[in-house]
Structures are given as structure tokens and as C-alpha cells.
N, C-alpha and C positions, 0 to 999 in steps of 0.2 A: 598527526592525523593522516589517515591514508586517504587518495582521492578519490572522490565519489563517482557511479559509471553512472549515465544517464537509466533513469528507471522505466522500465519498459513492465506496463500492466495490462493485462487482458481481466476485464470484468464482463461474466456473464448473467443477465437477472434469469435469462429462460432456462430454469433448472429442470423442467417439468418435460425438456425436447432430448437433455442430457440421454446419452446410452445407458451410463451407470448410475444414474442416478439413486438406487440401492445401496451403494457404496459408499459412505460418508469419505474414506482418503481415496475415492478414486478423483483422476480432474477431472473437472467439470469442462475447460476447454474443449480436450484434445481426447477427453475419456479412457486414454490409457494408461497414462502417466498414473504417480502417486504422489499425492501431494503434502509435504514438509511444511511445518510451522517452524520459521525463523526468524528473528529480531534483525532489523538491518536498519543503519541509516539513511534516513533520506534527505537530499536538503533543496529546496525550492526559495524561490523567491513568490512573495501573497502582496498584493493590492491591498492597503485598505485605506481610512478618509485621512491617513495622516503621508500616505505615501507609499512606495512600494519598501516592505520588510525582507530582509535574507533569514531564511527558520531553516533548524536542522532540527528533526526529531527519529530517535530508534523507536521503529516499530511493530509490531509482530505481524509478518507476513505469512502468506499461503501461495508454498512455491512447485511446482511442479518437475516432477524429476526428468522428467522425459522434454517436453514442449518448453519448459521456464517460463510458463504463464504466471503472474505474480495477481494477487487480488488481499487485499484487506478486508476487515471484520468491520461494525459499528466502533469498538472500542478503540479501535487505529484512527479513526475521523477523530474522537475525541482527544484522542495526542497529539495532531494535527494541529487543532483547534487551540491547541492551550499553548504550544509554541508559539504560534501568529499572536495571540495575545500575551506573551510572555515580550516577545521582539517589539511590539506596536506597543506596549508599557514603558518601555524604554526610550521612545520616541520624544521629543519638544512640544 
């Protein structure tokens, strides 16, 4: 397995302040970039009431060609969510 780079993500909710906002692949960051839908690993360590768990999960990212602002969808949360409880199953 090759090793993980620390995940660097810029999330924007004010879409409505974006330049291009007409644009569905322009970013939303940085406004000039184009933004790539890529699967990547991510691996984190999650708190829960049994202790802290180590979760990796691949999942589809929103990458920008120019800035490398990186942001997730809804459906990314729930990959998230199902690794921590896949890892915290495992638990004593």
C-alpha cells in the first residue's frame, strides 16, 4: 500500500458569492480551475464511546486542476460513516 499525503480540503457553502457559479465544472474555490471527480484514499483516525478507531476509506472526490481545493459530496459522508462503524464493530 502506498503512503497516504495529509488531506488538505477547502469546502465552500457560499455558492451564491462564486464568479462562475453558471458553471457546474468550474471551482468553486478559486473560480478558475476545473474540477475532476477522483476516487482517493483517505485514512483518519474517529473518536467514538469505545475509543479512538484507525478507518481508511476510497472516496469520490472534487479536485480542482489549478488550486487542488479538494471537497466531497453527501455520498462521501456516508463512506466515512460506514468505515468508523465497520472499525468501532471490531472493537471489545
Amino acid at each position: 500500500m502506498s503512503p497516504l499525503k495529509p488531506l488538505k480540503i477547502a469546502r465552500c457553502d457560499n455558492v451564491a458569492a462564486m464568479p462562475n457559479e453558471g458553471d457546474p465544472g468550474a471551482c468553486e474555490f478559486c473560480g478558475h480551475g476545473r474540477v475532476i471527480r477522483r476516487t482517493e484514499e483517505v485514512a483518519f483516525y474517529q473518536w467514538t464511546g469505545k475509543g479512538y478507531v484507525f478507518c481508511r476509506a476510497a472516496i469520490p472526490m472534487n479536485i480542482c486542476n489549478r488550486c487542488g481545493a479538494k471537497n466531497w459530496e453527501p455520498e462521501a459522508e456516508k463512506l466515512i460513516q460506514k468505515a468508523v462503524r465497520r472499525e468501532h464493530d471490531k472493537l471489545p
